[in-house]
KOLSE-934570 format. One record per residue (C-alpha): residue number from 1; residue in one letter; x, y, z. Coordinates in nm, 4 decimals, always signed. Layout:
N
   num   residu          x          y          z
   NUM        a          X          Y          Z
...
//
This chain:
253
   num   residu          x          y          z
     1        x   +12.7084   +15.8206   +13.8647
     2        x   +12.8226   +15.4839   +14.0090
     3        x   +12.6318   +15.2075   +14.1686
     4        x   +12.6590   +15.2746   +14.5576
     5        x   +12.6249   +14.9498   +14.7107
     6        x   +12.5903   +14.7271   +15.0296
     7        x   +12.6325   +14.3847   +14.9794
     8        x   +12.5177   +14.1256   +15.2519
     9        x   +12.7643   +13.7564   +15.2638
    10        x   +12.6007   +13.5348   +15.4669
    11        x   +12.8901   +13.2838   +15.4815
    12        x   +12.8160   +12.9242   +15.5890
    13        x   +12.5700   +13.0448   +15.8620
    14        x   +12.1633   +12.9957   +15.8964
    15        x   +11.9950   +12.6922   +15.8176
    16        x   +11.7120   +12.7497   +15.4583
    17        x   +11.4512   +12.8734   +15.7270
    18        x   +11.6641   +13.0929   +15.9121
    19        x   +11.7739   +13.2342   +15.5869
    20        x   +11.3740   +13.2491   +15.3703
    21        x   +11.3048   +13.4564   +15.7379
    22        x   +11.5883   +13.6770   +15.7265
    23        x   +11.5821   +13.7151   +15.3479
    24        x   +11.1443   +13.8231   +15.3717
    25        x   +11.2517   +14.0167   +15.6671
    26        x   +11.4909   +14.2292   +15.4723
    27        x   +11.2609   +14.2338   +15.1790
    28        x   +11.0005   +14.3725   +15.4258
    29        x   +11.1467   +14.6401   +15.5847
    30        x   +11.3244   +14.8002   +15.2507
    31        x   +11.0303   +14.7888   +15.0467
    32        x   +10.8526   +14.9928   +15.3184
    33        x   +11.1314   +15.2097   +15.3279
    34        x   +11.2968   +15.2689   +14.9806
    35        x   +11.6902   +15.2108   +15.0664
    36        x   +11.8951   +15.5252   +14.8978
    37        x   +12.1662   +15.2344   +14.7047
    38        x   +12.1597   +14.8960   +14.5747
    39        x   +12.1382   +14.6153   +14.8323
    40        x   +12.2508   +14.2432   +14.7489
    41        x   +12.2084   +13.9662   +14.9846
    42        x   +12.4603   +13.6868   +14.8923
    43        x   +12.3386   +13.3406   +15.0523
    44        x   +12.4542   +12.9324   +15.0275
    45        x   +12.3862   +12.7812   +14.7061
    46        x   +12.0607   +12.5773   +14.9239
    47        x   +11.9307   +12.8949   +14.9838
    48        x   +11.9372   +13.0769   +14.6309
    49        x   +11.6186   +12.9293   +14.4763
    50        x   +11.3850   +12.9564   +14.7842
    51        x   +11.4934   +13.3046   +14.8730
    52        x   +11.4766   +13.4039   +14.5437
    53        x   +11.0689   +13.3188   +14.5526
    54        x   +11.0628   +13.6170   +14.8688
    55        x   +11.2700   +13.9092   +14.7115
    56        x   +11.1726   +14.1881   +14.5382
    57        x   +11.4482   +14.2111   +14.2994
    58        x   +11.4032   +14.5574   +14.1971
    59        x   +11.4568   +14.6293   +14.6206
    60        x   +11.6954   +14.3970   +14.7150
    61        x   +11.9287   +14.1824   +14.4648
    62        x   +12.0262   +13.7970   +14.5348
    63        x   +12.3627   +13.6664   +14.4756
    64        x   +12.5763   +13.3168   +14.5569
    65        x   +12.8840   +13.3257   +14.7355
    66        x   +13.0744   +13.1251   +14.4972
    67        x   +13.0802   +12.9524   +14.1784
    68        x   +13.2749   +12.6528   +14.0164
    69        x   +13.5343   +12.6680   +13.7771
    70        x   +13.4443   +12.4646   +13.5295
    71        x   +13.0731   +12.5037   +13.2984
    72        x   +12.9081   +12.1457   +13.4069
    73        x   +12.9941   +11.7537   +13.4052
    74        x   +13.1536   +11.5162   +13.6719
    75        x   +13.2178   +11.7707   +13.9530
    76        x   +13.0646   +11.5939   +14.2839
    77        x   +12.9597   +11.8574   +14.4600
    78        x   +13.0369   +12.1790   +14.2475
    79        x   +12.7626   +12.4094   +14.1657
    80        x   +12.7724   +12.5876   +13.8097
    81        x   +12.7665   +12.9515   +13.7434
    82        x   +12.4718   +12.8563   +13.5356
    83        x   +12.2986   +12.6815   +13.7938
    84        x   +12.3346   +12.9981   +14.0063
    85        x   +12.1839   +13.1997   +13.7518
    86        x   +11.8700   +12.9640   +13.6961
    87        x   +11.7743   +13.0412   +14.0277
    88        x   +11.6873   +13.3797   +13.9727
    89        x   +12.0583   +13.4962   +14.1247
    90        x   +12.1964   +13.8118   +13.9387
    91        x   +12.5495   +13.8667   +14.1432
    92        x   +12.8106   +13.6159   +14.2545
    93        x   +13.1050   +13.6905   +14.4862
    94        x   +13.4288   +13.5409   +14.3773
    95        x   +13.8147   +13.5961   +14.4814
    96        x   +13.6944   +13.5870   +14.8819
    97        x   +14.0142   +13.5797   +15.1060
    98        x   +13.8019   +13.3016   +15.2680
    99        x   +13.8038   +13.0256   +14.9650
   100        x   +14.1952   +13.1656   +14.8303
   101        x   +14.3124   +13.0745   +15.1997
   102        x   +14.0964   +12.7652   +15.2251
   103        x   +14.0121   +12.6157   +14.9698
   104        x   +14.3433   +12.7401   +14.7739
   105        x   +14.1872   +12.9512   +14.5203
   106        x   +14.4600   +13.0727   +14.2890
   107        x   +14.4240   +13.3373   +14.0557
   108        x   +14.4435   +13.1196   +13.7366
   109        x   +14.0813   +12.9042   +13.9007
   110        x   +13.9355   +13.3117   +13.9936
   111        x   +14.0173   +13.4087   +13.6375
   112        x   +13.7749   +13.1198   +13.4579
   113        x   +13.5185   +13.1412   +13.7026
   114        x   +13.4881   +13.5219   +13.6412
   115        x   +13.4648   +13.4422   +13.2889
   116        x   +13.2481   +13.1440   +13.2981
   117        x   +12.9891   +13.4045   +13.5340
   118        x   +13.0099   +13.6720   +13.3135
   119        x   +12.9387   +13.4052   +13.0361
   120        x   +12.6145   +13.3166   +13.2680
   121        x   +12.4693   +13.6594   +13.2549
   122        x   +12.6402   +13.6930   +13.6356
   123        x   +12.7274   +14.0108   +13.7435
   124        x   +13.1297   +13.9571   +13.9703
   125        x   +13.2174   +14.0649   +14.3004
   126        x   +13.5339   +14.0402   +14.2834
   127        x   +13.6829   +14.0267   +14.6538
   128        x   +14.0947   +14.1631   +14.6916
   129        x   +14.2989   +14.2414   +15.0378
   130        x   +14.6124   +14.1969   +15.1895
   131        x   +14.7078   +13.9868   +15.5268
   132        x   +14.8692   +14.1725   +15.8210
   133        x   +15.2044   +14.0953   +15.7480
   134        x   +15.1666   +14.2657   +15.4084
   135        x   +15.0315   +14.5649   +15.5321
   136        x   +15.3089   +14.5259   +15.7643
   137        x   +15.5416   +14.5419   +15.4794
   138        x   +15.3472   +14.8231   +15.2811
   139        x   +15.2692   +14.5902   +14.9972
   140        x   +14.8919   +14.6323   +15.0175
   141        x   +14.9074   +14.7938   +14.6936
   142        x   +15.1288   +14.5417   +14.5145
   143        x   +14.8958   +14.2991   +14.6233
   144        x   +14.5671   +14.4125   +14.5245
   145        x   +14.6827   +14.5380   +14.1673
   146        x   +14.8669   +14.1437   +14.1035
   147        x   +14.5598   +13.9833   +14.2846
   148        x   +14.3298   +14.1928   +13.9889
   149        x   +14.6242   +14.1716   +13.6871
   150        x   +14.5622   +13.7911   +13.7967
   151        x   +14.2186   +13.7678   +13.7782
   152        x   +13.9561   +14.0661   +13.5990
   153        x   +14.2245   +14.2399   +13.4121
   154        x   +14.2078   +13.9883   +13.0869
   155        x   +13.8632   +14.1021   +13.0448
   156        x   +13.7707   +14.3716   +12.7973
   157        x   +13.6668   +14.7219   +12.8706
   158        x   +13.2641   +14.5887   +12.8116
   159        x   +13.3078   +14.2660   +13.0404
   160        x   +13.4894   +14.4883   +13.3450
   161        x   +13.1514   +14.6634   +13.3409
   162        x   +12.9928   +14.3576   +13.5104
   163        x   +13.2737   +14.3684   +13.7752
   164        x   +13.2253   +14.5246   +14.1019
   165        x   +13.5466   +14.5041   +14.3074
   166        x   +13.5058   +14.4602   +14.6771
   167        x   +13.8407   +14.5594   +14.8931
   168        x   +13.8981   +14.3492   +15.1863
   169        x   +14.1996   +14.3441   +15.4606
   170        x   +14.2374   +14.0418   +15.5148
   171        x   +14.3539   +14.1619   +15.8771
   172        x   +14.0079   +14.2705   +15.9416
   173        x   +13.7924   +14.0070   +15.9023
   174        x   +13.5730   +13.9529   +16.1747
   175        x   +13.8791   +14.0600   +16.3737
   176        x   +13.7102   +14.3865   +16.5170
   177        x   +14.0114   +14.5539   +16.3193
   178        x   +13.8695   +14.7969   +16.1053
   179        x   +14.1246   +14.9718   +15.8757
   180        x   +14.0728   +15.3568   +15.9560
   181        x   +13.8532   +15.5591   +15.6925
   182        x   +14.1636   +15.7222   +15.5662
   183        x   +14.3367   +15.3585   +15.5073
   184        x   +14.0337   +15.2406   +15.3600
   185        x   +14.0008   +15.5590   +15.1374
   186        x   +14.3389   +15.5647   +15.0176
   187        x   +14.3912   +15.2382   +14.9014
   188        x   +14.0146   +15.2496   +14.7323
   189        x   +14.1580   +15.5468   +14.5345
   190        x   +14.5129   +15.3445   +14.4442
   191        x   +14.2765   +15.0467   +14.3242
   192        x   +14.0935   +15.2948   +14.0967
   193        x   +14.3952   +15.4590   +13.9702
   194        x   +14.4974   +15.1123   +13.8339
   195        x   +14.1934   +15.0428   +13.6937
   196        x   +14.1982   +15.3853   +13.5109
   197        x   +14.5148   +15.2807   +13.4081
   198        x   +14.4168   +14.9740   +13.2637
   199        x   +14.0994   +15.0804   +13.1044
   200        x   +14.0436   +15.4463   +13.1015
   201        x   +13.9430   +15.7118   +13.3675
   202        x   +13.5766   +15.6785   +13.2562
   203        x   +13.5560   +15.2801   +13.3104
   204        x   +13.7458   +15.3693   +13.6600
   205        x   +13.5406   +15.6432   +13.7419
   206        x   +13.2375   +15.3790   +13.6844
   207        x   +13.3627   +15.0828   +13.8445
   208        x   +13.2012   +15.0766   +14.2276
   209        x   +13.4332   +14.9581   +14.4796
   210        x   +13.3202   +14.8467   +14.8191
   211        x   +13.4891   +14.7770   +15.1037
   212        x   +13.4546   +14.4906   +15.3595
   213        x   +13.6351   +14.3786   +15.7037
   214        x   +13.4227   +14.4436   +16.0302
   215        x   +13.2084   +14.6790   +15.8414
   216        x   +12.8997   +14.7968   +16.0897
   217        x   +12.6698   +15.0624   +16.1230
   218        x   +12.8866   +15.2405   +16.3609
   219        x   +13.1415   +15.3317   +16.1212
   220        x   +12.9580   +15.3365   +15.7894
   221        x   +12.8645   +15.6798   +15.7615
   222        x   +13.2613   +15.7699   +15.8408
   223        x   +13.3203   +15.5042   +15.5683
   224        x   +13.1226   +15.5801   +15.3175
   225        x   +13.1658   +15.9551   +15.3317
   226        x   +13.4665   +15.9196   +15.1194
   227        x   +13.4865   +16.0104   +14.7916
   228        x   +13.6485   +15.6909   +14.6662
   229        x   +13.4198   +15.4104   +14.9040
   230        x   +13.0868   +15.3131   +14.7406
   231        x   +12.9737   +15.0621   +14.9997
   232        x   +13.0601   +14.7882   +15.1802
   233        x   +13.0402   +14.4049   +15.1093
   234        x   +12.9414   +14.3257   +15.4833
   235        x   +12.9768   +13.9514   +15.6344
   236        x   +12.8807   +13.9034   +16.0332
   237        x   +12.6456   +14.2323   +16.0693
   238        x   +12.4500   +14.0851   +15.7638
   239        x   +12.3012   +13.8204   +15.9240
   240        x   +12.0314   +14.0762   +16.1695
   241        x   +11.7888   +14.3075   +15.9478
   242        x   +11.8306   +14.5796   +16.2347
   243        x   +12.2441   +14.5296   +16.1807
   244        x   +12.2140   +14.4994   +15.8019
   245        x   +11.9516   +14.7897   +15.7659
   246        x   +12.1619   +15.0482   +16.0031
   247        x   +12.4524   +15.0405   +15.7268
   248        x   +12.2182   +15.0592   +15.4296
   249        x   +12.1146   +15.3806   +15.6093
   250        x   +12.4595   +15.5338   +15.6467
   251        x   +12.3621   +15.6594   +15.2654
   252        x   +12.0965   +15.8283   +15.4373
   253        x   +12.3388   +16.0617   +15.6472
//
């Protein structure tokens, strides 16, 4: 059976106290009530260590938003994918439409710093999605198969176990767009079709994809009802326990 999964990405939002608080409040509330799938909170590198001292790690999983490209030396500012594991993190996200748009992430820089997290004992997730205007044109599913041939796909069938692949639209973002369950469902079954491709049914049939993109626990339970959709990797409604906890619960329905 696959990993069903809800992922929390707290962006560049609460200060280290806002975060230890949310992070114990979290820890708090699903210890005292078991959560039926794997829950990840993925904070700012300031935050790893300290809210690493607060979680339960067999309840709820830490992970870093990002890591560098490159193993260690003169990098002002950059933050290893060994650093992130020494404080206790297990996951990183990596790929997020956010840093390719910003910060001009291209698929060669996504490809090392899979490898150099996997090399850390890391576990990836690995964030694909088109923009409007290629969903526009129907390439949604030219787009996520190049964005992963770019990326995960140079990894052996072992090293793609550590991947978890989180589909994003781009278009729905902390829009308020949601692509429908059926959008959602049918383009999480094309992305496992090419991973079956690439490395067998049983690897696909494995490999837990989550969607993200104005995720909430309104539409979770619609969401995650379908056969293909193993969670979500959820951005603003991670950042309230109540919000967070009411999609960890759509497993429950």
């Amino acid at each position: 059976m696959r990993k069903k999964i809800v992922a929390g990405n707290w962006k560049m939002n609460l200060n280290l106290q806002e975060g230890v608080a949310l992070a114990k409040e979290i820890n708090e509330v699903l210890k005292a009530e078991k959560p039926n799938c794997g829950v990840i909170v993925c904070t700012p590198f300031i935050h790893l260590a300290s809210v690493a001292e607060v979680l339960d790690q067999n309840v709820v999983a830490l992970g870093a938003e990002n890591c560098a490209d490159k193993e260690k030396g003169a990098y002002t500012g950059e933050v290893s994918a060994e650093m992130v594991k020494s404080t206790g993190a297990q996951y990183v996200i990596l790929g997020h439409s956010e840093r390719r748009q910003y910060y001009k992430e291209t698929p060669e820089i996504l490809k090392e710093k899979v490898l150099l997290a996997l090399k850390n004992g890391l576990k990836v997730i690995f964030c694909i999605g088109e923009t409007l205007e290629e969903r526009e044109s129907n390439k949604q599913n030219e787009v996520v198969k190049a964005e992963l041939e770019g990326s995960v796909f140079n990894l052996s069938a072992d090293e793609f176990k550590n991947i978890i692949i989180a589909y994003e639209p781009i278009w729905a973002i902390g829009t308020g767009k949601t692509a429908t369950a059926e959008q959602a469902e049918e383009i999480h079954a094309f992305i496992r079709s090419i991973v079956a491709e690439k490395y067998g049914n049983e690897v696909a049939q494995d490999t837990t994809i989550l969607y993200g993109g104005s995720c909430k626990a309104s539409n979770a339970p619609e969401l995650f009802a379908k056969e293909n959709i193993d969670g979500g990797l959820i951005g603003g409604a991670s950042l309230k326990c109540a919000d967070f906890k009411g999609i960890i619960d759509a497993w429950k329905k």
